[in-house]
C-alpha positions in Angstrom: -26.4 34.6 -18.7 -29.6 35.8 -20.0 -31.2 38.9 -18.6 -34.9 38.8 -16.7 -36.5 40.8 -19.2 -35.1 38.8 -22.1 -36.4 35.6 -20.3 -39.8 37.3 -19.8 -39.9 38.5 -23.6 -39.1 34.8 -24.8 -41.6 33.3 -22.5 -44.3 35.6 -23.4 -43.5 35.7 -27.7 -43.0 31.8 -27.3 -39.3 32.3 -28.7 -36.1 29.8 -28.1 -33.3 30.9 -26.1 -29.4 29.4 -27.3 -25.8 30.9 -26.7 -23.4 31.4 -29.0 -21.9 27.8 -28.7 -25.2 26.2 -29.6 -25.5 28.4 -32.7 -21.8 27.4 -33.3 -22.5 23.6 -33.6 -26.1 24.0 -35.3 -24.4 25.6 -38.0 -20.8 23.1 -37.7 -23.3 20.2 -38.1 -25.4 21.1 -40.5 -22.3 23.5 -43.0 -19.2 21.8 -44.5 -16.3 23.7 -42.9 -13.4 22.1 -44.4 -12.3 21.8 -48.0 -9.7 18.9 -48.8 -7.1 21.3 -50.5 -4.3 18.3 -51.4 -3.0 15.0 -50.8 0.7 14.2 -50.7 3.2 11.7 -48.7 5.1 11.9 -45.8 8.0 9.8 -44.7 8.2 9.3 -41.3 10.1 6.6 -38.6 7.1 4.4 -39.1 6.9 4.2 -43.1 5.0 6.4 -45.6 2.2 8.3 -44.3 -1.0 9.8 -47.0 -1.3 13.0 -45.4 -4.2 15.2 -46.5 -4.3 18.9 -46.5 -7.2 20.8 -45.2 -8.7 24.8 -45.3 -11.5 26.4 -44.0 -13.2 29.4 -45.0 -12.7 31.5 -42.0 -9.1 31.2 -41.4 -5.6 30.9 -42.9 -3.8 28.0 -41.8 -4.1 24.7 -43.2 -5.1 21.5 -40.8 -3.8 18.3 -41.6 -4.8 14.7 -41.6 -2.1 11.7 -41.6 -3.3 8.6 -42.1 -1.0 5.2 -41.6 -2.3 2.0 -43.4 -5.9 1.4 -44.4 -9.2 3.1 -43.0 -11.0 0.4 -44.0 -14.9 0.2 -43.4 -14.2 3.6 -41.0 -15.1 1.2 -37.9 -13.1 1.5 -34.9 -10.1 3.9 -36.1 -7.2 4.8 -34.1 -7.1 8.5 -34.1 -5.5 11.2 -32.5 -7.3 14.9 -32.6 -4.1 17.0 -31.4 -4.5 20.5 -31.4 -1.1 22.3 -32.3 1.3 23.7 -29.8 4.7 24.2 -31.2 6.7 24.4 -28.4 5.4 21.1 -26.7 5.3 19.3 -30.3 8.8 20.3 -30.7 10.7 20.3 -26.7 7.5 18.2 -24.9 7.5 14.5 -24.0 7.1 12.7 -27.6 3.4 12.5 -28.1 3.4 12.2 -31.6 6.1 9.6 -31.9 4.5 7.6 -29.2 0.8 8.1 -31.0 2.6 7.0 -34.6 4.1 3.9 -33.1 0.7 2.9 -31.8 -0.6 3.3 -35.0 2.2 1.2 -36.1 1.3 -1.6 -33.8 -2.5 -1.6 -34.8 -1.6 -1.1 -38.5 -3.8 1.8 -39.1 -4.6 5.1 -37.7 -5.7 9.1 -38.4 -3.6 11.9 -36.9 -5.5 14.7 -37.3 -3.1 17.8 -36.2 -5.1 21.4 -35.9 -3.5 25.0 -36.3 -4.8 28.2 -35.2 -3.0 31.2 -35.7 -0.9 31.3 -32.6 0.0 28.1 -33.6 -0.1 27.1 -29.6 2.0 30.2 -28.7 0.1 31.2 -25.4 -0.6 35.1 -26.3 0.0 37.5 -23.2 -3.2 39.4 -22.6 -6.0 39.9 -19.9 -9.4 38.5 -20.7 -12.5 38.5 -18.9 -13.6 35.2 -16.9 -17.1 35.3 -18.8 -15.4 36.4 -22.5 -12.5 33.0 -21.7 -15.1 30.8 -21.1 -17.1 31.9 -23.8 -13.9 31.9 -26.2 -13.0 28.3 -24.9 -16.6 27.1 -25.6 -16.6 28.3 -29.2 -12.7 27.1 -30.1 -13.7 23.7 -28.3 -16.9 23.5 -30.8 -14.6 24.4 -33.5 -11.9 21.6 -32.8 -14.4 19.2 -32.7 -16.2 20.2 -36.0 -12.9 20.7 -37.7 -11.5 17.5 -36.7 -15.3 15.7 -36.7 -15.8 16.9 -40.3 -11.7 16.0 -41.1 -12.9 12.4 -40.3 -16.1 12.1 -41.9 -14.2 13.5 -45.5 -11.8 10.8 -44.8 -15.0 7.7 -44.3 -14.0 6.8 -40.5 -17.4 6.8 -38.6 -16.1 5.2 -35.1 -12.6 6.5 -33.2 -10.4 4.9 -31.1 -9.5 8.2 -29.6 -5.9 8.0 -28.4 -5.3 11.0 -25.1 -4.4 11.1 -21.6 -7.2 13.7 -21.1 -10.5 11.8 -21.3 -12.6 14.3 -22.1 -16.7 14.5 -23.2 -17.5 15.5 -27.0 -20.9 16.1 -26.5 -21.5 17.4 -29.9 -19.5 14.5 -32.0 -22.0 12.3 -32.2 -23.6 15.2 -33.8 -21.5 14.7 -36.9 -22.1 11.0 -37.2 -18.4 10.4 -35.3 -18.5 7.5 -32.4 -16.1 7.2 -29.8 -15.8 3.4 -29.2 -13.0 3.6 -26.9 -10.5 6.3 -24.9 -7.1 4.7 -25.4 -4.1 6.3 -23.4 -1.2 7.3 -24.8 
């Protein structure tokens, strides 16, 4: 929330107002985040998976990308943007299998799987309303412009975005990433 006299300031000086988060994608959009660090196979239920290794500058866990069959011209990919959470991945209902086996059926698809630190581990501590949403506005912006920029490294340019939570990605189109389709799981 900007202040009255901050407003007035701005108004007066002819100056832009943005938050955080709108400083957050500027710079995700405009900055290359991610650095491809290796490429090396994975053997999974549904064949041989190319599965690319990613870092960023500002943390120390890599993200990965696994990629079944072809990406083709980058038009209309199946892909999966699943933020990591080691206790569902592990004891939860199967998402991953059932997203690999629909990548199976079309013969291609990206699973891009994201780490943080916690690695999904919810951490025990108090936090303001204003600082939480604030916190989940940035780590949103940084999921999409991880997995956003994970794509456009890899050439896929539309998504068949595979989730049971349709959500809005305001800023993906930003990073030349087009949802053609919400496809449920």
């Amino acid at each position: 929330m900007v202040g009255p006299q901050i407003e007035a300031f701005c108004d007066k000086n002819g100056l832009l107002r943005l938050s955080v988060a709108e400083l957050i994608a500027y710079r995700q959009v405009r900055e290359k985040l991610v650095e491809r660090v290796g490429i090396f196979p994975v053997r999974t239920d549904i064949g041989e998976l190319q599965t690319c290794a990613y870092r960023t500058a500002f943390d120390s866990v890599l993200h990965f990308a696994f990629l079944h069959g072809a990406i083709g011209d980058g038009r209309d990919v199946p892909v999966r943007l699943h933020r990591c959470d080691i206790v569902t991945d592990i004891f939860g209902q199967g998402t991953i299998p059932k997203v690999l086996q629909h990548f199976k059926e079309d013969g291609r698809g990206v699973f891009v799987y994201l780490r943080d630190g916690a690695a999904g581990v919810p951490l025990n501590f108090a936090v303001t309303e204003r600082a939480a949403s604030e916190d989940s506005r940035a780590h949103e912006w940084r999921e999409i412009g991880l997995g956003s920029q994970i794509l456009k490294d890899l050439g896929v340019s539309s998504i068949r975005l595979r989730t049971d939570n349709r959500r809005t990605y305001v800023g993906l189109s930003g990073f030349g990433i087009e949802i053609s389709s919400f496809e449920r799981i």
